[in-house]
C-alpha positions in Angstrom: 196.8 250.8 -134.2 200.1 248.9 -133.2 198.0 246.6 -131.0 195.3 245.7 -133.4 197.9 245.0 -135.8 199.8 242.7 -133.8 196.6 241.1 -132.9 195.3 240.7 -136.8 198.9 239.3 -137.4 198.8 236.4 -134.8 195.3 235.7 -136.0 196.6 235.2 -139.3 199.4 233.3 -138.2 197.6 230.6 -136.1 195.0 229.9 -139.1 198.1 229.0 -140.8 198.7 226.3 -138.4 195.3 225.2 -138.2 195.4 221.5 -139.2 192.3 218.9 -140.1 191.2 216.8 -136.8 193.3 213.7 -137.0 192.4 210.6 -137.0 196.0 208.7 -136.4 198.5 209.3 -134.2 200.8 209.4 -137.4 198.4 212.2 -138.5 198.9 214.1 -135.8 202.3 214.1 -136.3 202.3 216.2 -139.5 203.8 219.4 -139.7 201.4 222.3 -140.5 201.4 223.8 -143.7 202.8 227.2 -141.8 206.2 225.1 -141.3 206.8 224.0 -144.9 208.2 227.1 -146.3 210.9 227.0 -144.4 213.1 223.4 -145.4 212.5 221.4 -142.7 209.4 219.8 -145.2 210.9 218.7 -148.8 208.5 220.5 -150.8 208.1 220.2 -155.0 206.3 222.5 -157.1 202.5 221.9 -158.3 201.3 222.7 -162.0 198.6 225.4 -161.9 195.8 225.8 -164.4 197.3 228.5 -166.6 200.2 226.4 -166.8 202.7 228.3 -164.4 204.4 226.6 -161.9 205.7 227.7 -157.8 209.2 227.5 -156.7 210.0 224.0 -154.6 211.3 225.9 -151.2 209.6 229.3 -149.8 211.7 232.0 -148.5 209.1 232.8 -146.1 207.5 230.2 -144.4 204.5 232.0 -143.3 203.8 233.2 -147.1 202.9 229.3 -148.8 201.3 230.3 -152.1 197.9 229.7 -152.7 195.4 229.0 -155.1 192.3 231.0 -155.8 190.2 228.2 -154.6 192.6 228.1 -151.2 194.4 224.9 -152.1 198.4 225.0 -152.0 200.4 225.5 -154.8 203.2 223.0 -153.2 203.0 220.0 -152.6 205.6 217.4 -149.6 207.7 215.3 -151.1 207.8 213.3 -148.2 204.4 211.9 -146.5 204.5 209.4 -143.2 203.6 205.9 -143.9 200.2 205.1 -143.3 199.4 203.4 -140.2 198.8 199.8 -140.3 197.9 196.7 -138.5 199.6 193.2 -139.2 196.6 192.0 -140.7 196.9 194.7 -143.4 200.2 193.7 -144.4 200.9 191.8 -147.5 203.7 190.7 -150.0 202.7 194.5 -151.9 204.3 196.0 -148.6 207.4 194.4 -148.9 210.2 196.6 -148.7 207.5 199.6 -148.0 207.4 201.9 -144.6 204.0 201.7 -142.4 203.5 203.4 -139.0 202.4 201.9 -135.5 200.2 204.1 -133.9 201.1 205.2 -130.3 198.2 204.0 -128.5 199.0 200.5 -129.9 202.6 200.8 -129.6 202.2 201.3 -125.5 199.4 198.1 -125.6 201.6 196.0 -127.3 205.0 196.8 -126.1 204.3 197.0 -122.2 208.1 195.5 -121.6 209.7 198.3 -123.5 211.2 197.9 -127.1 214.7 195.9 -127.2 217.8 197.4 -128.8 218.1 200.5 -130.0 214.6 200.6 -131.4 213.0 202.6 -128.9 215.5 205.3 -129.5 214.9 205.5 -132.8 211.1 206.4 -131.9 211.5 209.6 -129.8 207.6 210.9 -128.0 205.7 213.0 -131.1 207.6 211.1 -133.6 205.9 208.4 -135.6 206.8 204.7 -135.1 207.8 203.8 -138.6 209.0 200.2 -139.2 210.2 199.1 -142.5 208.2 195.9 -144.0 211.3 193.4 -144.9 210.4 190.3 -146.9 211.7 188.8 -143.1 208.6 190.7 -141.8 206.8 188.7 -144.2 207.7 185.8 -143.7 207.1 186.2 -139.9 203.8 187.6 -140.8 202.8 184.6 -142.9 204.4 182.1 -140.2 202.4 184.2 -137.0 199.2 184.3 -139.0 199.2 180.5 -139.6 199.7 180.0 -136.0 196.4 180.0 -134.5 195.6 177.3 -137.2 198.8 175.2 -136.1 196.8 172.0 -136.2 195.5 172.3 -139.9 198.7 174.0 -141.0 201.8 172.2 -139.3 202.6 171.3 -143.0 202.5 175.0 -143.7 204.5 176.2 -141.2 207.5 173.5 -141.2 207.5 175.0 -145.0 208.0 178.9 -144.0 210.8 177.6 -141.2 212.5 175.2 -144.0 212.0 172.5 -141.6 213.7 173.8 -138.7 212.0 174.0 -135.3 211.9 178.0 -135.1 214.0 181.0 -136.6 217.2 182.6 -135.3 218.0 185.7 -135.9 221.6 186.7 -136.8 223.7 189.6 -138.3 226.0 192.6 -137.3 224.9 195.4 -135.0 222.8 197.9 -136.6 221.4 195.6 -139.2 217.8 195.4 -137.5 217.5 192.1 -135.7 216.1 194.1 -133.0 213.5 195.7 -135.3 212.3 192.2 -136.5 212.1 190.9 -133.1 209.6 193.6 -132.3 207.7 193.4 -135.4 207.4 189.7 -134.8 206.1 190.5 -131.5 203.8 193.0 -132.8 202.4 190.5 -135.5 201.8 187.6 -132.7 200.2 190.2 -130.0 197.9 191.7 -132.6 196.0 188.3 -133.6 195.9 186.9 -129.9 198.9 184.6 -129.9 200.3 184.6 -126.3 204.4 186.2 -126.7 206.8 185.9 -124.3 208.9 189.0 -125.1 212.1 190.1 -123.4 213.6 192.5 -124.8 216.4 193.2 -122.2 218.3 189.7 -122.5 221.5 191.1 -121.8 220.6 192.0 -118.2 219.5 189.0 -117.8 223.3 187.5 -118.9 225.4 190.0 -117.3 223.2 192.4 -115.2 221.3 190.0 -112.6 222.6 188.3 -109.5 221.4 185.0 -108.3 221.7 182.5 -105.8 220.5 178.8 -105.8 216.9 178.3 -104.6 215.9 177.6 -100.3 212.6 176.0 -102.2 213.5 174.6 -104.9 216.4 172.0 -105.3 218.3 172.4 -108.9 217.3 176.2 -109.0 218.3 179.7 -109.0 216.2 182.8 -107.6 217.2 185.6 -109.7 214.3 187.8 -108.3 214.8 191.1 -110.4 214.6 189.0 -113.9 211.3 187.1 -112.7 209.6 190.3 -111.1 210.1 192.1 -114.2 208.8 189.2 -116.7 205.9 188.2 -114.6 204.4 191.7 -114.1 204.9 192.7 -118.0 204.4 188.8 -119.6 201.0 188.9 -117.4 200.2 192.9 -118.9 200.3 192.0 -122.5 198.4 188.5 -122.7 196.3 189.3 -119.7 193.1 188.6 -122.1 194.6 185.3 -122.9 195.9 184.4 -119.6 192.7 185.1 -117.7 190.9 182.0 -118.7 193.6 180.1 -118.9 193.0 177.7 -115.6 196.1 176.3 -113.4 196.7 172.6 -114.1 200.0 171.9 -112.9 200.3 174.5 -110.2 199.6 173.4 -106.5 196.2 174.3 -104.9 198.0 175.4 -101.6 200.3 178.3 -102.4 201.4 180.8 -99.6 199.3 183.8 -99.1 199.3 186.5 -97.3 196.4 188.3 -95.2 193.2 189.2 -97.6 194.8 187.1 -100.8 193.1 184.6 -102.4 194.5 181.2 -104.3 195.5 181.8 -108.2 193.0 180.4 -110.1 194.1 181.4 -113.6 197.8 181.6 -115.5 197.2 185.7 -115.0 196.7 185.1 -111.4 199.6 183.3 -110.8 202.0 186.1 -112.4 200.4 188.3 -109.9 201.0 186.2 -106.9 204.2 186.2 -107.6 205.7 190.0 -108.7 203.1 191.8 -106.1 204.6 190.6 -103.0 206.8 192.3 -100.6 210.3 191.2 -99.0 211.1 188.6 -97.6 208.2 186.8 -99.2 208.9 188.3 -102.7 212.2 186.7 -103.6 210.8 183.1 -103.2 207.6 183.6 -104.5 208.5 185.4 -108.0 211.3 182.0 -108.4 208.0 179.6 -107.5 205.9 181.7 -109.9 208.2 181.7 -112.4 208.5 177.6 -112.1 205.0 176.9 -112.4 204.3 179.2 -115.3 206.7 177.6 -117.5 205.2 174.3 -116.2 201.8 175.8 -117.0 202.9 176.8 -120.3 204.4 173.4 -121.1 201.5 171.4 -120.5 199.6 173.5 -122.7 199.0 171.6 -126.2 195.6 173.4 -128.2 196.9 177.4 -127.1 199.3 178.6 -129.6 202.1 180.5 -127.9 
């Protein structure tokens, strides 16, 4: 009897925490309605149809009142923003939460998140960022970009004549935040983003020494390794057809490697090989991809 009891109770229990197949990763998140009982989810009351209404907060979590056609009779306070894309973003979102689903988060982020943003967005949390009128602005500025020929009048406008933005402001006030979200808005519409969002080791964490190969230049082999490998994972799409103009036909290879013959290729030349060879070859690759990127003119980056 004990047993079958036990047995009808955990039944109960896990229907309770039985939750509609989600779409999102920010629905996924959600806490089941078994968990808002007990405080952790702000709950208000609901008006029935007779009139009566249910306390805000449950004593018993497992217990949420019900309606006689199964509905709740509470209802959260508090729901996650909705997941959205850049291009869903408008001046109605302006000082509004949305949500960057995981999968994206991972594709568009491949370098990490700078700051302290990334531990503000612990694994099974969702990635909320808030939509600033900065966000907006860098929104409007990123989305005019692929049209940089037609709108140069546009875009001198949104950066008040100035050749770019800077970001500046004490510690915690989000310039981190924006610098991802700017990222974000670039990555999601094609724009090729160079994205480093550990500068500080770069400034006071890397070591150096002036270049066997290259006269007026420094290898800093760490830095370069770890922007080639994640520069060339987010805009491999774009880097892919992009074909080498300034970068020498004859670069050193090693046994079974083949000549770069694309922007993409040339990233991977240079972080994938091994010592010695590796230390000059991520400074050379380094060189020419700036040099690659320079001669560029139609490419928006």
């Amino acid at each position: 009897g004990s047993a079958a009891r036990r047995v009808s109770y955990a039944t109960a229990l896990m229907s309770q925490y039985v939750k509609p197949t989600a779409k999102t990763y920010t629905e996924a998140c959600e806490a089941p309605v078994a968990m808002w009982g007990s405080g952790a989810i702000p709950l208000k009351s609901q008006r029935l149809p007779d009139g009566s209404t249910r306390v805000k907060k449950q004593s018993d979590p497992f217990k949420i009142p019900t309606a006689p056609d199964g509905s709740t009779r509470v209802k959260k306070l508090y729901e996650h923003p909705k997941e959205r894309r850049p291009q869903q973003l408008g001046l109605e979102h302006v000082n509004s939460m949305y949500c960057m689903g995981n999968d994206d988060l991972v594709q568009t982020f491949p370098e990490g998140l700078g700051g302290r943003v990334m531990q503000l967005m612990p694994p099974g949390h969702p990635r909320g960022f808030l939509y600033r009128r900065q966000s907006h602005l860098l929104n409007v500025f990123v989305d005019k970009l692929p049209y940089w020929e037609s709108k140069h009048a546009v875009l001198r406008s949104l950066t008040n004549g100035r050749p770019g933005f800077i970001f500046d402001g004490p510690t915690g006030t989000g310039k981190s935040a924006l610098m991802c979200q700017a990222v974000h808005f670039a990555r999601a519409r094609g724009v090729l983003t160079l994205y480093v969002p550990n500068a500080k080791t770069w400034t006071h964490g890397e070591w150096c020494w002036p270049s066997t190969i290259l006269p007026g230049f420094f290898d800093a082999p760490d830095a370069s390794r770890t922007l080639l490998q994640y520069f060339s994972k987010a805009n491999r799409a774009v880097l892919s057809r992009w074909p080498l103009r300034k970068t020498p036909k004859d670069l050193p290879v090693e046994n079974q490697e083949t000549q770069p013959k694309n922007v993409y290729e040339l990233c991977q030349w240079g972080f994938q090989a091994t010592a010695p060879a590796s230390v000059d070859r991520q400074s050379v690759a380094i060189k020419y991809l700036m040099d690659e990127l320079r001669e560029e003119k139609k490419q928006p980056i």
